[in-house]
C-alpha positions in Angstrom: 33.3 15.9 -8.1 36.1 18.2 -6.1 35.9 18.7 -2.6 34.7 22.1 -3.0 31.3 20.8 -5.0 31.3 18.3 -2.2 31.5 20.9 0.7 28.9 23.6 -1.2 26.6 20.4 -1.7 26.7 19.7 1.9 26.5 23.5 2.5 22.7 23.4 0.4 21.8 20.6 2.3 21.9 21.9 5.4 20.4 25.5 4.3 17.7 23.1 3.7 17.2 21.7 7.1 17.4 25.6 8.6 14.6 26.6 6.3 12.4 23.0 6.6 13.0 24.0 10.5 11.2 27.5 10.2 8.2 26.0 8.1 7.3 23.2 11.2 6.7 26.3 13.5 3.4 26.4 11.8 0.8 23.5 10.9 0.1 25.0 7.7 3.6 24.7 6.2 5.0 22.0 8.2 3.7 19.4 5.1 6.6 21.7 3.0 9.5 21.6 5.8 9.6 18.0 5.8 9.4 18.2 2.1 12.5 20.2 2.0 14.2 18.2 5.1 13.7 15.5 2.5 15.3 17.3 -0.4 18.4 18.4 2.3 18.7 14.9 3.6 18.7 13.9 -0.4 21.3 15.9 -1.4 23.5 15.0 1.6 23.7 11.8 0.9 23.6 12.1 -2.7 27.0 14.5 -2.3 28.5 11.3 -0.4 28.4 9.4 -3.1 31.2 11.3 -4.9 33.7 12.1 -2.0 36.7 11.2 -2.9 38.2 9.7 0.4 35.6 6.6 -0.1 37.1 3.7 -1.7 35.1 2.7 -4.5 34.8 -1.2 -3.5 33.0 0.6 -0.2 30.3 2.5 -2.3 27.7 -0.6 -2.8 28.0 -1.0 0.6 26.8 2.4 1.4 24.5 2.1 -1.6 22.9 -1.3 -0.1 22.4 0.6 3.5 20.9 3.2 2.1 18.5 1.1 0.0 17.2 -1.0 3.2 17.0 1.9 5.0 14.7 3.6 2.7 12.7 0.7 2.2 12.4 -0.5 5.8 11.6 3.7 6.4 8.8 3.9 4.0 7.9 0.4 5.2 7.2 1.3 8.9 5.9 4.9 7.9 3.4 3.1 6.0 2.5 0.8 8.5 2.1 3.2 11.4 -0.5 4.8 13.1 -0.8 8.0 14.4 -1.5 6.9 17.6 2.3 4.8 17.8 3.8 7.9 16.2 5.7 8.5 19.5 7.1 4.6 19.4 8.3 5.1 16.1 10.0 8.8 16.9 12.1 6.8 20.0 12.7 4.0 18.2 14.2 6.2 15.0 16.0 8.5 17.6 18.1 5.5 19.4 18.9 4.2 15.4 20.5 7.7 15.2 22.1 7.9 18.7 23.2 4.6 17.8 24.6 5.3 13.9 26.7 8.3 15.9 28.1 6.1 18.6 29.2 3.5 15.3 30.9 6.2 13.3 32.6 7.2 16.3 33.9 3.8 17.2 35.1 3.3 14.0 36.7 6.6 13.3 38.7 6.0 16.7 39.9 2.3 15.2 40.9 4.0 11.6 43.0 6.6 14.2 45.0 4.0 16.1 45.4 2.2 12.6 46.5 4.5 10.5 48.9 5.4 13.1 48.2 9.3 13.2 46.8 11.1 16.3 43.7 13.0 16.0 43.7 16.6 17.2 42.2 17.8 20.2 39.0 18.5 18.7 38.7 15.6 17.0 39.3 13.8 19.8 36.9 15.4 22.1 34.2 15.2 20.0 34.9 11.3 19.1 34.2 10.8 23.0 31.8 12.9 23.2 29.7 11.7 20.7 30.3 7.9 21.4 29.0 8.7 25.1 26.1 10.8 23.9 25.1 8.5 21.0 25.4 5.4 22.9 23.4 6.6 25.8 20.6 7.9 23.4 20.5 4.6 21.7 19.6 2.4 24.6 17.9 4.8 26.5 16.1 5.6 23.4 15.1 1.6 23.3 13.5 1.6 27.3 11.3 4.6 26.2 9.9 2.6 23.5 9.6 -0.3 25.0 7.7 1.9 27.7 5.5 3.3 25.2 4.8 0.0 23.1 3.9 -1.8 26.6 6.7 -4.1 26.1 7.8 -3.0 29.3 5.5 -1.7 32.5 5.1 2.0 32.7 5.5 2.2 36.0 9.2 3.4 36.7 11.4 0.5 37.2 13.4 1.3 40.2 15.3 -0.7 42.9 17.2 0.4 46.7 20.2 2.5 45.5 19.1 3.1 42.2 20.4 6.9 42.5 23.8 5.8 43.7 24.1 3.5 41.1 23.4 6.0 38.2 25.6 8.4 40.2 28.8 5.8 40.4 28.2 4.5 36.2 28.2 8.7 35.5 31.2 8.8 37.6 33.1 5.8 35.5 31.9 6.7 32.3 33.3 10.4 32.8 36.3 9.0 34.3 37.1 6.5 31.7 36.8 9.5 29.1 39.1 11.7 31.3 41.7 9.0 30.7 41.4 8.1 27.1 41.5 12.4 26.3 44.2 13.4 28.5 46.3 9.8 29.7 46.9 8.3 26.7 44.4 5.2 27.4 44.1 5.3 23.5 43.0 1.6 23.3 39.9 0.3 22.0 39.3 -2.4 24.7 39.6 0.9 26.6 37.0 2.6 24.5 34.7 -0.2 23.9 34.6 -0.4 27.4 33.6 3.3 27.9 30.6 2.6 25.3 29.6 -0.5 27.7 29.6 2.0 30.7 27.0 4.2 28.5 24.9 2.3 27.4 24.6 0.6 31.1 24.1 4.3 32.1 21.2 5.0 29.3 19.2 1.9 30.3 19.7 2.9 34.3 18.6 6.6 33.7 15.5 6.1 32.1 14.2 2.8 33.5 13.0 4.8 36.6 11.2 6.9 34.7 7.3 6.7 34.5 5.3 6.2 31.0 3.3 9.5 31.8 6.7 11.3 30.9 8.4 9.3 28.3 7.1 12.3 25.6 9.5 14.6 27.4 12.3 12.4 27.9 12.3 11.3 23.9 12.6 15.2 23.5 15.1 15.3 25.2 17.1 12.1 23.9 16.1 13.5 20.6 18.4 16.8 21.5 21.1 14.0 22.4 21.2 12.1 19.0 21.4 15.9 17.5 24.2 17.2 19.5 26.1 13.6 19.4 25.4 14.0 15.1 27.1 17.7 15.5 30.0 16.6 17.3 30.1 13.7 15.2 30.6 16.5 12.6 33.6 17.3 14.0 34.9 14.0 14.1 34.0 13.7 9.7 34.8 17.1 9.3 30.9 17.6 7.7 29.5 20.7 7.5 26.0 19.4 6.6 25.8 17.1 9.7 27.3 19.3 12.1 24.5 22.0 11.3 21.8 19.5 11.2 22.9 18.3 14.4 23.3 21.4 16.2 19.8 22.3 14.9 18.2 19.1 16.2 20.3 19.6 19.3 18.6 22.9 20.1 14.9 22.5 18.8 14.4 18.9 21.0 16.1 20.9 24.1 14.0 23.9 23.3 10.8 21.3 23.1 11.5 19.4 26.0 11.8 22.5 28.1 8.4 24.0 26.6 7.1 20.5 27.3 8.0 21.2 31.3 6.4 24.4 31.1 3.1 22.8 30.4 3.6 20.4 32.8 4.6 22.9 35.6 7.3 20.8 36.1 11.1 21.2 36.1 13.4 19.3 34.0 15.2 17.5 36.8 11.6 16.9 38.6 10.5 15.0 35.3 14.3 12.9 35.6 14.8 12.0 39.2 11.5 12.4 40.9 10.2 8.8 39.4 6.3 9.8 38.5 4.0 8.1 36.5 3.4 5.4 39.2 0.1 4.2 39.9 -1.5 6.4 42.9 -5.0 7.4 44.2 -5.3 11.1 44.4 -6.8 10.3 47.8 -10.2 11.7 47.6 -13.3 10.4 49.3 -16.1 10.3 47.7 -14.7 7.7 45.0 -16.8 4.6 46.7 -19.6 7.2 48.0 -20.7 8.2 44.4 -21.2 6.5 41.2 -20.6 7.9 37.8 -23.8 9.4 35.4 -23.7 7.3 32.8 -26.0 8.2 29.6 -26.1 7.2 26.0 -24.9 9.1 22.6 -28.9 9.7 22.3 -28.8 11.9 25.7 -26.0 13.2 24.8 -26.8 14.7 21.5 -30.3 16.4 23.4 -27.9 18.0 25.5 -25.3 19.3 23.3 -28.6 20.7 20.3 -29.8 22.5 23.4 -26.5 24.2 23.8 -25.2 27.6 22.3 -21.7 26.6 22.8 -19.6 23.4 22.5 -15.6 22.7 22.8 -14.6 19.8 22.1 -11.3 18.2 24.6 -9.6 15.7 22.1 -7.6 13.4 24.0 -5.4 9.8 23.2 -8.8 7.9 23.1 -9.7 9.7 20.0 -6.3 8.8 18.4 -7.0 5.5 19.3 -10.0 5.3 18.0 -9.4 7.2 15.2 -12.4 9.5 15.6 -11.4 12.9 14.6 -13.4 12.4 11.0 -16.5 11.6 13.1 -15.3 14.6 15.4 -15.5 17.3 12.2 -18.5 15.9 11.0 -20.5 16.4 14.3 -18.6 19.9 14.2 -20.2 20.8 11.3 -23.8 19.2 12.3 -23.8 21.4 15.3 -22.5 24.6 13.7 -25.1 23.8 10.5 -28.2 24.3 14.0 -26.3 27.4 15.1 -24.3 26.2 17.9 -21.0 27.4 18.8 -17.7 25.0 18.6 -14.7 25.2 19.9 -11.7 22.8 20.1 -9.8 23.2 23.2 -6.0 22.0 22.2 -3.5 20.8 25.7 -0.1 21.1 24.7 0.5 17.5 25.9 -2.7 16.0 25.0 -1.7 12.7 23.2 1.6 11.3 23.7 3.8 13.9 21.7 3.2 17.6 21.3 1.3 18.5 18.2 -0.7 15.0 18.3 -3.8 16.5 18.3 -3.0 19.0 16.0 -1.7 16.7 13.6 -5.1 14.5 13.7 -7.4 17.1 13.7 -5.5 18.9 10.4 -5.5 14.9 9.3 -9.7 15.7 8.9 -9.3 19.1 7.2 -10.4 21.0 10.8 -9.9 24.6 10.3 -6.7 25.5 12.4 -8.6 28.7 13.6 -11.0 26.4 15.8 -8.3 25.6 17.3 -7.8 27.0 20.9 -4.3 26.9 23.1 -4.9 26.4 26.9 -4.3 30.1 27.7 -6.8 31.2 25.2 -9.9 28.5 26.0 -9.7 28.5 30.1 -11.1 31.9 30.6 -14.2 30.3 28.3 -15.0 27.4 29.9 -17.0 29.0 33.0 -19.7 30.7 29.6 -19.0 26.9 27.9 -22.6 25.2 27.7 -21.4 21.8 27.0 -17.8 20.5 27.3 -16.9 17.3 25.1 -13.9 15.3 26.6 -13.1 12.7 23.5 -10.8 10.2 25.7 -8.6 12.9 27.6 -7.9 11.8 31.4 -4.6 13.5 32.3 -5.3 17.2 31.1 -8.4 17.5 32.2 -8.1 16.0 35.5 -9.4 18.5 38.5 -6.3 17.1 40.8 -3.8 18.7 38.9 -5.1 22.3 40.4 -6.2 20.5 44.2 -4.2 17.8 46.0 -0.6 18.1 46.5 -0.2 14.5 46.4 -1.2 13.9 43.1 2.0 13.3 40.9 0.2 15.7 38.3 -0.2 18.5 41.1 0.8 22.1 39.2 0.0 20.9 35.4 -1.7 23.3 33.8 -4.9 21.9 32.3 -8.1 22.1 30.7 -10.7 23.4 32.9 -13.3 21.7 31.4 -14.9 21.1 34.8 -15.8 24.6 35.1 -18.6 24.3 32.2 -22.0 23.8 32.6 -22.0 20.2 31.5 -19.1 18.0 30.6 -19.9 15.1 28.3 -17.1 12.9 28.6 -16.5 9.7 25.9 -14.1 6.8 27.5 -14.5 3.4 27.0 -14.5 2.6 30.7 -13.4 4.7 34.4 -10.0 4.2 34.0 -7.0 6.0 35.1 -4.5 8.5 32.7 -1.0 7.2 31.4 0.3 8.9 34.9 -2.2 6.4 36.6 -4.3 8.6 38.4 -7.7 8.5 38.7 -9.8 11.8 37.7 -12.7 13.3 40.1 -13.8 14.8 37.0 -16.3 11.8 36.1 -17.7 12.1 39.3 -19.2 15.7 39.3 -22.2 16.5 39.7 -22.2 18.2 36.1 -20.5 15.1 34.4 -22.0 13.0 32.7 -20.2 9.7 31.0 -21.0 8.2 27.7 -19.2 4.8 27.7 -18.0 3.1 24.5 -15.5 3.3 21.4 -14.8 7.4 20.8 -15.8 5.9 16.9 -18.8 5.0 17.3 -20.2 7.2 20.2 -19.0 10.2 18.1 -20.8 8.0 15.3 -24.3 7.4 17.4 -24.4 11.4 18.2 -24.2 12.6 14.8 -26.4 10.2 13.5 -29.1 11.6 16.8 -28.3 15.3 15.6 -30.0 14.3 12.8 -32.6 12.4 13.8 -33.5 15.3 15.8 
């Protein structure tokens, strides 16, 4: 195949990942985008194959990667839930940032070899996109780790934590200054500057808390994309440097709707190290005692309603509920009742979790309610049913300052008549607070697996 098949192969592929991107904007045709990501991604790769500059002797090898890639993909895909879908999007993105940073290691090796010099663009972008890649792989790595509980979620910080990530920043840039525009062209030199940013990946996000890894894999996510574009440069492939530069944007675009739900700016989710493990100071925590009643009670309350919305939250996922969830739906709306599903935009550990699972059990996306369109209900809302939310529902967000959730938008569940709320215990969110919510005076808690309470009220509506 001539170069020109090549390049109009590679051309395809990445019309492909433009129109897969515009079918994910919706639920109900995001099945087909990843379909024809897949197809793009397919004929990529498929095109590399047949370019000439790769020595025949090397195309097993690239055969053999791609092999155990696709096994160990479908492998893991199989294997994981929905509830460690965020562990599995980190621990994919830092394989990418980390692919980049290879290629452009080796690309700067096959320069100093082959004894020609690079231009300027080339150049740029092969240090570019060795910093960027590198510093998404092993910061990539400490958000999964974070999220898989291999490492506390509480940010890991120490004295002079700031300065240090100020003076590794400061090297790392330095270093590059000297390799682009002093003629430190030697790889101890740019092994080195690799060193220095993977150092600086770790040291960024360690101080992080858990509560805001979902943001911060957005945003390594646009990392690994713009590292792949530049890296694009570097290969002088079209396909990869339009799938990177569409990555690039989308996960920036994402992490910086993500703030907007959280009422929080970018550099407030970076430097200000929340998710640690704090009170939201209120007092009548050891006054009062939580309501606690069983899926029996809480089935009387919710057939004597007119209107229910249900608050899906990460105990659901958990417990995989949200096929008990539709069919209590449907009881409910089979007596007359009113139901609602009340969606957060950060309910779950990644944006579009709850989507996802509910779609997963065939619920109609029009029950579906965004924040700005439910709140102004919830005051007419006869019952409320939180299924294992904490963080998005929790009153403290809109009362005390102090709380490290102060300004998120959320759910205003408490303003309903009654709130039924399904946990398995009183404990606090992933940002460690604890929620006055179970305390009202209109709350009432059912404790117990999301499962089988969801199971026990269904099984009540009928009895009923």
């Amino acid at each position: 195949m001539n170069k020109e098949l090549i390049d109009i192969a590679y051309l395809a592929g990445a019309v492909c990942f433009i129109l897969a991107m515009k079918l994910m904007n919706s639920p109900r045709t995001a099945r087909k985008g990843n379909q024809l990501a897949m197809l793009g991604m397919g004929i990529a790769i498929g095109a590399t194959f047949f370019n000439p500059d790769i020595k025949q002797e090397n195309l097993i090898w690239i055969a053999g990667a791609v092999a155990v890639g696709t096994i160990g993909g479908l492998m893991a895909a199989y294997k994981v839930q929905m509830t460690a879908m965020p562990q599995m999007v980190a621990l994919l993105n830092g394989l990418g940032g980390g692919a980049v940073a290879l290629v452009a290691l080796f690309e700067f090796l096959a320069a100093g070899q082959g004894g020609h010099a690079p231009d300027t663009v080339q150049r740029v972008t092969t240090v570019l996109s060795a910093i960027i890649g590198t510093i998404s792989f092993s910061g990539s790595l400490i958000a999964y780790g974070k999220l898989q509980e291999l490492l506390p979620g509480r940010p890991l910080t120490f004295k002079g934590h700031s300065t240090v990530n100020l003076l590794l920043a400061a090297f790392t840039l330095a270093l590059a200054a000297m390799i682009l525009f002093f003629g430190l062209v030697t790889p101890a030199a740019f092994i080195t500057l690799m060193i220095l940013s993977l150092v600086l990946g770790i040291s960024a996000v360690s101080p992080i808390g858990g509560a805001d890894m979902p943001v911060v894999i957005s945003l390594l996510n646009s990392f690994t994309g713009c590292a792949a574009g530049l890296a694009g440069f570097v290969l002088l492939n079209t396909s990869l440097l339009i799938g990177g530069a569409l990555v690039g944007a989308s996960g920036l675009i994402l992490t910086l709707q993500m703030c907007v739900a959280m009422n929080r700016t970018l550099g407030h989710v970076l430097f200000s190290s929340t998710g640690m493990v704090l009170s939201t100071g209120s007092s009548n925590k050891v006054a009062k005692q939580p309501k606690s009643f069983s899926p029996e009670d809480a089935a009387i309350l919710m057939e004597n309603a007119s209107s229910v919305v249900v608050v899906p939250g990460y105990g659901m996922a958990v417990a995989q509920a949200q096929h008990q969830v539709k069919e209590m739906a449907a009881k409910l709306r089979a007596m007359g009742i009113d139901v609602k599903y009340a969606v957060h935009p950060v309910a779950g550990r990644m944006p579009g979790h709850m989507n996802v699972l509910l779609a997963e059990a065939d619920v109609p996306y029009e029950d579906l309610y965004e924040l700005e369109q439910i709140n102004p209900l919830f005051p007419e809302t006869d019952v409320a049913l939180v299924i294992g939310a904490n963080d998005v529902v929790n009153p403290a967000a809109r009362s005390d300052p102090s709380s490290p959730i102060y300004g998120m938008p959320i759910l205003d569940v408490d303003k309903a008549k009654t709130v039924i709320v399904s946990k398995r215990g009183m404990g606090a969110g992933f940002a460690g607070v604890e929620n006055d919510l179970f305390l009202n005076d209109n709350t009432v808690m059912v404790f117990g697996n999301a499962k089988g309470t969801i199971g026990k009220i269904t099984a009540a509506l009928d009895s009923h």
